[in-house]
C-alpha positions as CSV (number, residue, x, y, z in Angstrom):
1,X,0.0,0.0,0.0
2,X,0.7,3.5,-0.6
3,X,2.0,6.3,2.0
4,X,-1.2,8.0,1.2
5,X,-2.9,5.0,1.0
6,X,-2.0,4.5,4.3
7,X,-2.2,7.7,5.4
8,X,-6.2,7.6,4.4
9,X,-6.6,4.4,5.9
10,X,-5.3,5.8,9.1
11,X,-7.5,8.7,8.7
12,X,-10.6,6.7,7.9
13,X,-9.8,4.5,11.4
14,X,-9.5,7.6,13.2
15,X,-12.8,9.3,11.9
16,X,-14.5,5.8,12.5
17,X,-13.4,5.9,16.3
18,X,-14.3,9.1,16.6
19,X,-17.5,8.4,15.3
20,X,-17.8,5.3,17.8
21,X,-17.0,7.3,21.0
22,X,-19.4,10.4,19.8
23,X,-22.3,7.2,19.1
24,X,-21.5,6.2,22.4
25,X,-21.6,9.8,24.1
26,X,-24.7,10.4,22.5
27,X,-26.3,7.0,23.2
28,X,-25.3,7.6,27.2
29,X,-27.8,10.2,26.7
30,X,-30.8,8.6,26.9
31,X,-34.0,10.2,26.9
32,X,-35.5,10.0,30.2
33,X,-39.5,9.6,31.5
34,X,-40.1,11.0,35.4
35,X,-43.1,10.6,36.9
36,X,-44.6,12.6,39.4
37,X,-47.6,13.3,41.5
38,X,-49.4,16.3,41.5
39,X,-48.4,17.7,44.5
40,X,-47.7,21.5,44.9
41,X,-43.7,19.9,46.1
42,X,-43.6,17.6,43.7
43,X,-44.2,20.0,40.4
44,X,-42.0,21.5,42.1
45,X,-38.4,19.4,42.8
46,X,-39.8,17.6,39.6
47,X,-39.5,20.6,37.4
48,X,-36.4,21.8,39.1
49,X,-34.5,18.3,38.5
50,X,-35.9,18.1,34.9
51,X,-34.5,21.3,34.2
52,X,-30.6,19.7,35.4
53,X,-31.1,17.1,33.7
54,X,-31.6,19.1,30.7
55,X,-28.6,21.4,31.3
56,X,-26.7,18.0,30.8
57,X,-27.9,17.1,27.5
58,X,-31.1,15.2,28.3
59,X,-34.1,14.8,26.6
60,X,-36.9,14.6,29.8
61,X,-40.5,13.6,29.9
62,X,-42.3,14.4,33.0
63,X,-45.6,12.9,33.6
64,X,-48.3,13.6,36.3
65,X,-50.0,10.4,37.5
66,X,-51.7,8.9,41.0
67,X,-49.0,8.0,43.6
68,X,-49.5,4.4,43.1
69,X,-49.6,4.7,39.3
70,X,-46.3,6.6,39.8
71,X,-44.6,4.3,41.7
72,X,-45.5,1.0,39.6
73,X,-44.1,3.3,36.6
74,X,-40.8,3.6,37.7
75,X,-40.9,-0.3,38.7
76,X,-41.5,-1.4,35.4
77,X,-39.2,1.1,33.7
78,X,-41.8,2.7,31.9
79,X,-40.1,5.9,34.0
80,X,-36.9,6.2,34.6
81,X,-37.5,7.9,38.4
82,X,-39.7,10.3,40.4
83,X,-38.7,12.3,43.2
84,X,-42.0,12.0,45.0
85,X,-41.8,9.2,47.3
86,X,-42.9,10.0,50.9
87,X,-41.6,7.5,53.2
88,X,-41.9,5.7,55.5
89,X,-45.2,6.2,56.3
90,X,-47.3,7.9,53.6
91,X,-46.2,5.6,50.9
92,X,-45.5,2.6,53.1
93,X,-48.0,0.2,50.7
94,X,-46.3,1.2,47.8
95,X,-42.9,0.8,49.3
96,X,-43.8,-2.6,50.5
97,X,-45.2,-4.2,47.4
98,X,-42.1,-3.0,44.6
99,X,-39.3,-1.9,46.6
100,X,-37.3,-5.1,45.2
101,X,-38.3,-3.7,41.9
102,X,-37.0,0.0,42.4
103,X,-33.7,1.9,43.5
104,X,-34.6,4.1,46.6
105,X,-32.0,6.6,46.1
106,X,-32.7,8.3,49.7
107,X,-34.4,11.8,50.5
108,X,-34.3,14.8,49.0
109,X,-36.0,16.5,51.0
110,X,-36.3,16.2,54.9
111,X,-38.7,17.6,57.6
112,X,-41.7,16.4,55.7
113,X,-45.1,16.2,57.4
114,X,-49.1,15.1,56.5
115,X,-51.9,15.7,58.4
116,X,-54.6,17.8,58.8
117,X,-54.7,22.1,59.0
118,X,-57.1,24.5,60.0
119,X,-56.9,28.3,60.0
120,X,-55.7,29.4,63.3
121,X,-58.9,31.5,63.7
122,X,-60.6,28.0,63.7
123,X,-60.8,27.3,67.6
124,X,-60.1,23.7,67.9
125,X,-56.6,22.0,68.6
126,X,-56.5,18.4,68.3
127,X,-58.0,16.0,65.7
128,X,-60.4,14.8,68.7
129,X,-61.7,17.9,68.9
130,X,-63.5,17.7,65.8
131,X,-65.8,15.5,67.6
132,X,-67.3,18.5,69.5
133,X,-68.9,20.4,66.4
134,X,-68.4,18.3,63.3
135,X,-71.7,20.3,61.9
136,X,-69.9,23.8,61.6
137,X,-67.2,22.2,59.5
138,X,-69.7,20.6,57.2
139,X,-69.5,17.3,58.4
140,X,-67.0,17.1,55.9
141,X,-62.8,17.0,56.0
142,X,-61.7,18.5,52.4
143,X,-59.4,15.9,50.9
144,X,-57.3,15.8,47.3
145,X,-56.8,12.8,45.2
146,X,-58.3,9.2,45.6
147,X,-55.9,6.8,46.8
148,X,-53.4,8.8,48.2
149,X,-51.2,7.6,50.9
150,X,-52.6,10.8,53.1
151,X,-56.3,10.1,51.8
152,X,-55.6,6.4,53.4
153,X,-54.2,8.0,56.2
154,X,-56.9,10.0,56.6
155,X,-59.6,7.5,56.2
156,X,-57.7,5.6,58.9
157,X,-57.8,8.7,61.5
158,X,-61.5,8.8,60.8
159,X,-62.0,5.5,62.0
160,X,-59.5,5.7,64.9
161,X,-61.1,9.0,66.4
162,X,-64.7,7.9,65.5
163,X,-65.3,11.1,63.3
164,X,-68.9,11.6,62.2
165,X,-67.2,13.0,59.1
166,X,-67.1,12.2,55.4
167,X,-63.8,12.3,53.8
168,X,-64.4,14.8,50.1
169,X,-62.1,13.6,47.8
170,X,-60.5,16.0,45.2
171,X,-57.0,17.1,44.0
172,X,-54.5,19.3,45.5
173,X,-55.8,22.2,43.3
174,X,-59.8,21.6,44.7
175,X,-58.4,21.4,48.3
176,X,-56.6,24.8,48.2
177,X,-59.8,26.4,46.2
178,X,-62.0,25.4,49.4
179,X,-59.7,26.7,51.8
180,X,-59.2,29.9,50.0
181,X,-62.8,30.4,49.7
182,X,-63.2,29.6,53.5
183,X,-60.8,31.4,54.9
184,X,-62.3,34.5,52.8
185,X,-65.3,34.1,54.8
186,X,-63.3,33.3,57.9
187,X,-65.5,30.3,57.8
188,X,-64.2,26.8,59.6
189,X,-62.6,24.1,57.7
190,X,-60.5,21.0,57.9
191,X,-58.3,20.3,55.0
192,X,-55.5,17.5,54.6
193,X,-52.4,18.7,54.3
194,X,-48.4,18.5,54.1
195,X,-45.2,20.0,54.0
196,X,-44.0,21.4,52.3
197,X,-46.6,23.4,50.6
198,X,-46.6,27.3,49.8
199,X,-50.4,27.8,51.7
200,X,-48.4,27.9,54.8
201,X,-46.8,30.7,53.5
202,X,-49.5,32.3,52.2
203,X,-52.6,32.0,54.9
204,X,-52.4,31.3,58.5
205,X,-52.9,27.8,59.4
206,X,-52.1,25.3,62.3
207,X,-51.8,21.2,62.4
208,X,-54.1,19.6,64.2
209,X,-52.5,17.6,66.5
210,X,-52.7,13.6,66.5
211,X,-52.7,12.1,69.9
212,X,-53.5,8.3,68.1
213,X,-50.2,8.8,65.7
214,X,-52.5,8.1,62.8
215,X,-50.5,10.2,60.7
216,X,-46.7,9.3,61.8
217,X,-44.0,11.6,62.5
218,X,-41.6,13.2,60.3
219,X,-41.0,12.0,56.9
220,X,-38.5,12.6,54.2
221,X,-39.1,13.1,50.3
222,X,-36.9,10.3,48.2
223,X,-35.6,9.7,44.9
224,X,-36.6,6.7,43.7
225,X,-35.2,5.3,40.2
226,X,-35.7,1.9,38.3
227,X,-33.3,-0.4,38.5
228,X,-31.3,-0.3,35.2
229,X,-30.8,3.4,35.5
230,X,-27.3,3.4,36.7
231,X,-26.2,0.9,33.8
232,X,-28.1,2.7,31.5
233,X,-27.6,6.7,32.4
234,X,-24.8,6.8,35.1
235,X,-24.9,10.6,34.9
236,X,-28.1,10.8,35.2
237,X,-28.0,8.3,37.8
238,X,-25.5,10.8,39.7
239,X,-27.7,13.8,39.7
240,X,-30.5,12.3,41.1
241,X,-28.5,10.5,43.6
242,X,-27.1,13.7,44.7
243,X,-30.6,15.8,44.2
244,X,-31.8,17.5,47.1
245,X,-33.7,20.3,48.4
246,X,-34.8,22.2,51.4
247,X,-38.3,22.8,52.7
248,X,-37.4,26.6,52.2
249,X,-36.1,26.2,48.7
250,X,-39.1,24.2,48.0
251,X,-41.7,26.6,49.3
252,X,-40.1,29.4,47.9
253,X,-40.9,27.9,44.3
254,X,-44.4,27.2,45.0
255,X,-44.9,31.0,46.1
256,X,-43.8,31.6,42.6
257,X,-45.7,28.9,41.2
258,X,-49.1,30.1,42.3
259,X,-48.8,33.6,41.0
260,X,-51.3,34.4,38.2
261,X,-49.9,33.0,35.1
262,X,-46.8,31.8,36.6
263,X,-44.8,28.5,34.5
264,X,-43.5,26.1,36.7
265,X,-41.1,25.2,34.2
266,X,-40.2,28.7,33.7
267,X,-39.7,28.7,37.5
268,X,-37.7,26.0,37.7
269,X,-35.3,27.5,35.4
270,X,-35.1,30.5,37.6
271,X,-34.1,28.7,40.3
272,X,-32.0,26.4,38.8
273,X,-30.0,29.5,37.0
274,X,-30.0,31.4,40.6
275,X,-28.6,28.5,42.4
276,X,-25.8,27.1,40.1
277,X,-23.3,26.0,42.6
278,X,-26.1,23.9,44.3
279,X,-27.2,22.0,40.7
280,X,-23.8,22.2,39.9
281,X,-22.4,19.8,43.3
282,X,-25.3,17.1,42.2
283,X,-23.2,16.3,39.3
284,X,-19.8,15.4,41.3
């Protein structure tokens, strides 16, 4: 062979191996599917880790479904992960049945709580206390979505405290629509709750306290991926490993989020773009 034959075969190997690693860079970024509930948190720290994700060269899918929904997603690998998963005690079933089938990648957020609020111009302090006057809340404690682990919860503490109320069940979005109406009217109410949520900081509100436990103690927020999501995406893997926020971070968003005509996605970017050393660590 020739000197330039050889020198174009040498060239050709070359722009073939470049090619190779570039295909394999760009096959490393695989498009990714999170699921999420519809939580005021959850759009939240889902929008926020989309958005890193993103800034890495992703491709990312979010997709709002029911908690249990969410969870068998990610345990099939139909999504990729979700950082919605309250545990130990609000999504306890869920953990139970398909936590051999998932990757429980810790919290991300800590100091999480569920229960039930009430204004504080609302006179009562425990959930027992319902008992008293269940007729000047309605008879009624104003729920969100069916077959969420507080909805069970909440269903439970009925029982346990003998309530002659009827659980209303609803979305996150109905819930906060009958407490802002109430509170307008400084009428009584009982909604379920958790934090972190932006209502808190928006309208003054207490926790009923839960002498029975029904609704546990402290929780944490965790990533939760499926299991070939390390082999398959180890960068990704690595951010949402790393992911984490804090209940003030997180409440600060939803503030934003609920302004008229606000973006969460638009938000998200915000944040992410204001806190760049903080996005930045969860990719070391």
């Amino acid at each position: 062979m020739s000197i330039l034959g050889k020198i174009a075969k040498t060239a050709a190997l070359a722009a073939t191996a470049i090619g190779l690693a570039a295909g394999a860079a760009q096959a490393e970024k695989k498009d990714l599917t999170i699921a999420y509930v519809e939580w005021s948190d959850a759009v939240v720290a889902t929008n926020i880790v989309k958005t890193a994700l993103e800034e890495k060269g992703y491709k990312v899918k979010i997709v709002p479904l029911s908690g249990a929904a969410m969870w068998q997603a990610v345990a099939t690998g139909e999504a990729d992960a979700m950082v919605a998963a309250w545990l130990p005690a609000t999504h306890a079933a869920y953990n139970a049945k398909l936590k051999d089938k998932v990757v429980d990648l810790g919290p991300n957020v800590t100091g999480a709580k569920i229960g039930w609020a009430v204004p504080t111009y609302v006179d009562i302090a425990t959930i027992e206390d319902i008992k008293k006057d269940p007729a000047k809340f309605g008879g009624k404690v104003v729920g969100i979505d069916p077959g969420a682990g507080l909805m069970k919860a909440s269903e439970k503490a009925i029982k346990e405290y003998a309530l002659p109320v009827k659980l209303v069940e609803g979305s996150d979005a109905t819930m906060v629509a009958a407490l802002k109406d109430a509170y307008g009217k400084k009428e009584p109410i009982v909604i379920t709750t958790w934090t972190p949520h932006w209502m808190f900081a928006t309208w003054d509100l207490k926790y009923l306290s839960d002498p029975k436990a029904v609704f546990g103690g402290e929780e944490t927020v965790n990533t939760v991926v499926s299991t070939k999501l390390k082999e398959e995406a180890p960068e990704a893997y690595k951010i949402l490993d790393n992911f984490n926020l804090s209940l003030a971070d997180e409440q600060a968003v939803m503030v934003e989020n609920n302004k008229p005509g606000a973006d969460p996605a638009a938000t998200a970017k915000a944040w992410v773009a204001a806190n760049k050393a903080k996005v930045d660590a969860w990719s070391k």
